[in-house]
N, C-alpha and C positions, 0 to 999 in steps of 0.2 A: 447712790444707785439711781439711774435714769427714769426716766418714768416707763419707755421700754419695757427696760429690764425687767422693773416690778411686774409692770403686768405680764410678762411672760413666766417668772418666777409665780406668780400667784395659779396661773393656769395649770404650770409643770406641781406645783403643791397640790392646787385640788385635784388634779388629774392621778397622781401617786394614792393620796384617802381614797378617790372613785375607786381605783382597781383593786387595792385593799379589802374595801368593804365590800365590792361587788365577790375578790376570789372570798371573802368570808361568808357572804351569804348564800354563795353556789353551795359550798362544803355544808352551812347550817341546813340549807334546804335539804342537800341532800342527806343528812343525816335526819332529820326532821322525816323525809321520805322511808328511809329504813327503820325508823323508830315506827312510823307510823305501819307498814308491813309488818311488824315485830308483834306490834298491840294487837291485830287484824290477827294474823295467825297465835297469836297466845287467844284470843276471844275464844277463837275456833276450838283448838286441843283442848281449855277447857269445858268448852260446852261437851265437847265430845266424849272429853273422861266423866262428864256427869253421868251423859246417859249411859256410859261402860259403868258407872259404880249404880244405877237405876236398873240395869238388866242384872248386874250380879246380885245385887240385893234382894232383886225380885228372885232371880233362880234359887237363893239361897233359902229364902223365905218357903218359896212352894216347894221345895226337897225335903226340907225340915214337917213341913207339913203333911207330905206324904207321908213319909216314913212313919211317921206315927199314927198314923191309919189302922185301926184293928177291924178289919172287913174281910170275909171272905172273898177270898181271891178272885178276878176278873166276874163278880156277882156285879145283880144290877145295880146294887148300892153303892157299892165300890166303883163302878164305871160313871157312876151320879155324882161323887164326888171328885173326884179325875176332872170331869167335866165344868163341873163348879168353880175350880180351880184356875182352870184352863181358861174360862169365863171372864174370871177377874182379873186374869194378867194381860200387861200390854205387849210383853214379845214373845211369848211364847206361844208357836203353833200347833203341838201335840205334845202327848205325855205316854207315857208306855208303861206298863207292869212287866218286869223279870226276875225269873229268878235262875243265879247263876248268866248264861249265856241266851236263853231264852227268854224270846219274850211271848208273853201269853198275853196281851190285849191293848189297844190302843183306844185313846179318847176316840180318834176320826176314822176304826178299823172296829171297833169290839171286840168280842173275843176274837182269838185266831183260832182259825180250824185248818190245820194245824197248828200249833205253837210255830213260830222260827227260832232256830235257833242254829247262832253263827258268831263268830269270836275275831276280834280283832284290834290290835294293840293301839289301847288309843294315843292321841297325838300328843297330850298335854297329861299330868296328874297336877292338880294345885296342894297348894301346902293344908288346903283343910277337906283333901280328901278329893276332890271334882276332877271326872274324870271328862276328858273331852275330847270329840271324834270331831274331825272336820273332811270336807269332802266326801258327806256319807249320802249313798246315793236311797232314798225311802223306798222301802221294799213295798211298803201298802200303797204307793203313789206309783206302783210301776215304774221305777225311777226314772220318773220324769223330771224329779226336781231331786236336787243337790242341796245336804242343811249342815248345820250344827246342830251335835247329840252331847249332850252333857248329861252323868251320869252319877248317882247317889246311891247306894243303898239299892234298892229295890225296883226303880226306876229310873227314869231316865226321859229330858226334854230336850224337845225339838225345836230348833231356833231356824231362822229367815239367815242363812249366811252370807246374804248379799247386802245385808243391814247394815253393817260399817261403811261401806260404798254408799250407802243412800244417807248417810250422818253426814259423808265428808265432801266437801263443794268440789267442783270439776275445777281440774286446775294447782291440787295439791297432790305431791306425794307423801304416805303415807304409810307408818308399820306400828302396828300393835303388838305388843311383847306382854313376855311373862318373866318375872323374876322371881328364880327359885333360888335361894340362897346365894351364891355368888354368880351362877347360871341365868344368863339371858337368854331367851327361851323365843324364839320369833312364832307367832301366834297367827298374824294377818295381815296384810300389804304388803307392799317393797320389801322385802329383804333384806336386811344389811344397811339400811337406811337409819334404825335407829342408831346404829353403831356410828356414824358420825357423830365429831364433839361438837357439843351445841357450844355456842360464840356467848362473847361477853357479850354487854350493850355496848361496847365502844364499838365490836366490831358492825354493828350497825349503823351505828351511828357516824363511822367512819365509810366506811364502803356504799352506802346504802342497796345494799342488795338483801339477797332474801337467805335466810340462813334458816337449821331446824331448827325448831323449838320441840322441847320436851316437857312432859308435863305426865307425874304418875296419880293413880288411886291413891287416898293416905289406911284408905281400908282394906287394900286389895294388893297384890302386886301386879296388876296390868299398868302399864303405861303405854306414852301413844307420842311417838315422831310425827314430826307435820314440816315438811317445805314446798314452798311453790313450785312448778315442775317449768323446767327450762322452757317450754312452748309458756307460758303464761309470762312468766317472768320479761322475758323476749318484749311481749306487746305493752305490759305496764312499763318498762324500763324505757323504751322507745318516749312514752306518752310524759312519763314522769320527768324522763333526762331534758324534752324541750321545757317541759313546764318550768323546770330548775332552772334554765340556759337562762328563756325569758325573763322572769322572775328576779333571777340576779340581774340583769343587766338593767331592769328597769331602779333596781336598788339602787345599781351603781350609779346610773343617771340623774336620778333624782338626789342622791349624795354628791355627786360633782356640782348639780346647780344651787343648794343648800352649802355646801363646802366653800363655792367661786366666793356667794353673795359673803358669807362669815370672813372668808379670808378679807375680802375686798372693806369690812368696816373694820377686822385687827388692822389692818395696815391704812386704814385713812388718820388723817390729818387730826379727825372727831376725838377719833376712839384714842389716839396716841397722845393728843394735850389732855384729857378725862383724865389717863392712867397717869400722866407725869403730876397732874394737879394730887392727886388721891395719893400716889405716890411722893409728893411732894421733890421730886426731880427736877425740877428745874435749879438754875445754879444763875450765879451774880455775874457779870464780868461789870467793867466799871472804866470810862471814856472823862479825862479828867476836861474841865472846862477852867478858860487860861485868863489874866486880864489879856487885854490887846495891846495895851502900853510897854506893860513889863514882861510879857509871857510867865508868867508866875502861875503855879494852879492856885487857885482861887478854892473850889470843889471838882466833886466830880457827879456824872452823872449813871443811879445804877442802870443797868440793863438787864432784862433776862433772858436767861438762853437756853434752847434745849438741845440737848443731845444723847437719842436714846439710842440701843442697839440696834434700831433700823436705819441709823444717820442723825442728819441734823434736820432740824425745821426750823424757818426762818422766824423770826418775827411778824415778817408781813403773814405767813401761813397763821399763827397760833394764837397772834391777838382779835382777829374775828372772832374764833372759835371760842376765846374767853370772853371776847364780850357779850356773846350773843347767847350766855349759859348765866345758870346763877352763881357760879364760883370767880366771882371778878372781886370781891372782896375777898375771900380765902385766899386769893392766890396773892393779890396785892399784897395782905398782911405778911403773909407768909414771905415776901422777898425781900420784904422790911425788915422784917426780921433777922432776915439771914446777913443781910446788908450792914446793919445796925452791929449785928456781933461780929463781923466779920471788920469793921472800921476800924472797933474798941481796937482790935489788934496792932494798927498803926500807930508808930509814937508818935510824940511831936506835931499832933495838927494843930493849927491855931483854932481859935475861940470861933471865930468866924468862919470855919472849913464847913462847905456846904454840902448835904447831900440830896441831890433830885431825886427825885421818886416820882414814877409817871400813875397817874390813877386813873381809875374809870369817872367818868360823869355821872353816872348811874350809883353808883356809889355815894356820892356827894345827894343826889337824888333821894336816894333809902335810906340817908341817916348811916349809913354804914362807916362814914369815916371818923366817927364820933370815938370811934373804937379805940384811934389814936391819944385820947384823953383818958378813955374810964379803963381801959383794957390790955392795951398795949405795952409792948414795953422801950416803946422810942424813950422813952422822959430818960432813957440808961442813954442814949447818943448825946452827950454834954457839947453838940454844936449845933449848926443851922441846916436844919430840914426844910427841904422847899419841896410843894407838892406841884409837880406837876399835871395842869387840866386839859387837856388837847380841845382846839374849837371843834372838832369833828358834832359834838353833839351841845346844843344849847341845854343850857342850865334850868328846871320845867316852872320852880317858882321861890317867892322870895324864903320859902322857908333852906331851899338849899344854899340861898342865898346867905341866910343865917351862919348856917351848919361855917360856911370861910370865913366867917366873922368873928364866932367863936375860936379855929385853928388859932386863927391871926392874932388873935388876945391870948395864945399859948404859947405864941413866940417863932410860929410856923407860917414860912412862908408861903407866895400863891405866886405861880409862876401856869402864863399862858401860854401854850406850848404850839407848836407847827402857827403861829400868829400870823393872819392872813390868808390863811387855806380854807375857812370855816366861818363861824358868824361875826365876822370882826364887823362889829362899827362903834362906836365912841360909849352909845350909850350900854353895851353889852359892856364894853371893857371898864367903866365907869361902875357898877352896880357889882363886879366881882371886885374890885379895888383891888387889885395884882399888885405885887410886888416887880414882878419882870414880866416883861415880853421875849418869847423866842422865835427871830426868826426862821421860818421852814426854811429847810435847804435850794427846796426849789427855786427859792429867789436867787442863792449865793452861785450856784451853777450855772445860771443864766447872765453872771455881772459881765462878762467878761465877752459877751459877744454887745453886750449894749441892747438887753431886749423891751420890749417895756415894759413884760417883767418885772425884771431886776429894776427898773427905775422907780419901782414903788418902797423900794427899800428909802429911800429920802424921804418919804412921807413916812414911813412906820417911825422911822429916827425920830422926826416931828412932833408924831404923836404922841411916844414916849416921852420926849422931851415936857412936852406941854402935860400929859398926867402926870409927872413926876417919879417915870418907872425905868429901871435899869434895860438894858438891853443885852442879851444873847443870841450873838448866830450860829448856828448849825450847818454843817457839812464843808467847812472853812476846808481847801485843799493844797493849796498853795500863799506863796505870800504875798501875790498880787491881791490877791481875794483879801487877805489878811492887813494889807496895807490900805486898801480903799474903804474897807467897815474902819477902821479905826480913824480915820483921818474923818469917815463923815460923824462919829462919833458913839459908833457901838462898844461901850466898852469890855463887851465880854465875847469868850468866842471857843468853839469846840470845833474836833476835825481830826482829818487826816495829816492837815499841814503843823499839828502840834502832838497829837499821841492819838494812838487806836485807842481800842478799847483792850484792858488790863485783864486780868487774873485777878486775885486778891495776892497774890505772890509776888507777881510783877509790877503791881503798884506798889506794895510794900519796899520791896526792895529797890526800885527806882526811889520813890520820896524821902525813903532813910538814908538814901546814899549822896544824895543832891545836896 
């Protein structure tokens, strides 16, 4: 995959989670919205059914307490406590004495001269007897004012029947009922309002719009419908649907720039050597290295490689990334390992078949490669292990100096790797007492144009020569290259002009079949 690509692929991914989580969080909010409407108007019907079971309790109470009144009729005693009554209630505005159809005195009239008396079928009977007129116009008021008259026994109160309108906020619609046995009985408000089915929560939370709630007396049989009325709903919906719009989009946004940055470290270089290390994915392949005389493999050198389901990553990408972490000894072990078991499988190597293995410096540094002696389990490879040390970083003092002294006394070789690239001078190469030098490739690509480069390969010959260390070239591609290291006296030599690099498959099956 190009780098392109990815990056466009990474965009079209965060861009997909953006619109996801922004269409998820329009729907949350707006249900979020209608829940919140839901809670609002349930607050409401209940506050409202309190004070509907506060006035019937009170009615109930001062009815109870007339009735059992033994006073001579519309007397001043009797009119004294009518009044006292009256006094202590908070909705009721008059009280009246009758008997039958008449009535003979009011708390805010006294006696009547004459009685009235007038009959008319009231609007409501409840199941414990209360009889109730609505739209009654007050004859002692001149009917200037319009009440509620509920009726007991021998009396009967006056109620404010504008009171349920001054309970319920501007803005709702509204019906109070009566349930008399399976009879719903409409009392006050809307009409036929309570008769809509009240909604699940989902449908609020789905739709977010305004739905009734219902809510009854557990004492009484009134209960009370409540929805918002189309004009209200109208201006919250308007206010609510931008605040949602906004809101998600600002989600979404700030998810797409959290979403880019996440994808963009799953798919780096960082995060994909971490998971192969932790995962322990990486795998061997294996470049055998030849004499020059004979072409014979001599060893081989392992390699490691990765290839996860995003591709492949080179070597040059994923050895920074290891060296520059602290898992440069886990991962080293770990391809020894695999290395190591993976050789046993081949028949027939001689005593002498060698295997490279490239280490970190820093390892050599930390005491880490000691690991090779007390821990490991190389002492199972029954040939010659040569550790590769690249010049890239000097070695920091003589105790790591140690640490190659002791391998060396285990029967494991020191092989200086890319030689020449890094801190080469006599006394560096002297103080790690190497077994081989290898020359960087860089040199062998450059023989053939005559560069001065390449003319330094006569001297590294030399130097070898005069320490008494073998020699290895790298990146050999042809047999001209092949022919001139061996003639000036390199005896070892890897490349493309003798084998890639292997499988564990494909070196097997080459070497047993040779």
């Amino acid at each position: 995959m190009t780098a392109r690509i990815r990056k466009i692929s990474l965009y079209f991914k965060a861009s997909l989670v953006a619109i996801f989580i922004t269409t998820l969080s329009y729907f949350s909010i707006q249900g979020a919205v209608g829940f919140y409407l839901w809670q609002e108007q349930d607050k409401d019907v209940r506050r409202i059914m309190t004070t509907v079971s506060e006035v019937h309790n009170e009615v109930i109470d001062v009815l109870e307490k007339l009735n059992q009144l033994e006073l001579k009729t519309c007397s001043d005693a009797h009119n004294l406590m009518m009044r006292k009554l009256l006094f202590t209630s908070n909705f009721i505005k008059d009280i009246g004495y009758l008997e039958g159809n008449t009535l003979f005195c009011t708390t805010g009239k006294g006696r009547l001269t004459p009685p009235f008396t007038g009959g008319r079928t009231p609007s409501l009977v409840t199941n414990e007897g209360l009889k109730f007129w609505r739209h009654i116009k007050l004859i002692i008021l001149d009917n200037s004012y319009v009440s509620l008259v509920i009726r007991k026994g021998n009396y009967n109160l006056v109620l404010h029947e504008d009171a349920m309108h001054q309970l319920i906020e501007d803005g709702y619609d509204w019906e109070l009922v009566y349930q008399k046995h399976q009879e719903v009985i409409h009392f006050a408000g809307e009409e036929e309002l309570y008769s809509i089915p009240e909604p699940t929560l989902w449908d609020f939370l789905s739709s977010g719009d305004s739905h009734i709630v219902k809510r009854c007396d557990d004492q009484n049989a009134f209960c009370l419908g409540v929805k918002l009325n189309p004009e209200r709903m109208e201006d919250e919906s308007a206010v609510l649907g931008l605040f949602t719009v906004a809101t998600s989009l600002l989600v979404g946004l700030f998810t797409y720039i959290i979403c880019l940055k996440a994808l963009r470290y799953l798919y780096s270089n960082h995060h994909r050597v971490y998971k192969a290390i932790s995962d322990d994915s990486f795998h061997c392949v294996y470049q055998p290295i030849v004499d020059l005389k004979t072409e014979k493999i001599i060893g081989v050198e392992m390699l490691a490689r990765l290839n996860d389901r995003r591709g492949k990553i080179t070597p040059d990408e994923f050895i920074p990334v290891i060296a520059q972490s602290d898992h440069t000894w886990s991962f080293t072990k770990n391809m020894l390992k695999k290395a190591v078991s993976e050789l046993r499988q081949v028949e027939n190597l001689p005593a002498d078949f060698k295997l490279n293995v490239n280490i970190f410096p820093s390892d050599i540094n930390k005491k880490s490669i000691l690991d090779l002696i007390t821990k490991g389990k190389v002492s199972e490879f029954d040939r010659v292990l040569v550790l590769e040390v690249t010049e890239s970083e000097e070695l920091e003092d003589s105790s790591s100096l140690n640490q190659l002294r002791v391998l060396r006394e285990e029967g494991i070789q020191i092989a200086i790797d890319d030689f020449g690239t890094g801190y080469s001078n006599l006394h560096q190469l002297r103080k790690m007492n190497a077994h081989i030098l290898k020359i960087d490739r860089s040199f062998i690509q450059e023989m053939e144009d005559a560069s001065i480069r390449s003319s330094l390969i006569e001297h590294i010959v030399a130097i070898a020569k005069q320490e008494g260390l073998f020699l290895v070239a790298e990146g050999i591609e042809n047999s001209i290259q092949h022919n001139i290291l061996r003639d000036m006296g390199v005896e070892y030599g890897q490349g493309w002009a003798f084998y890639r690099e292997m499988t564990l498959d494909e070196f097997k099956t080459m070497w047993e079949s040779s």
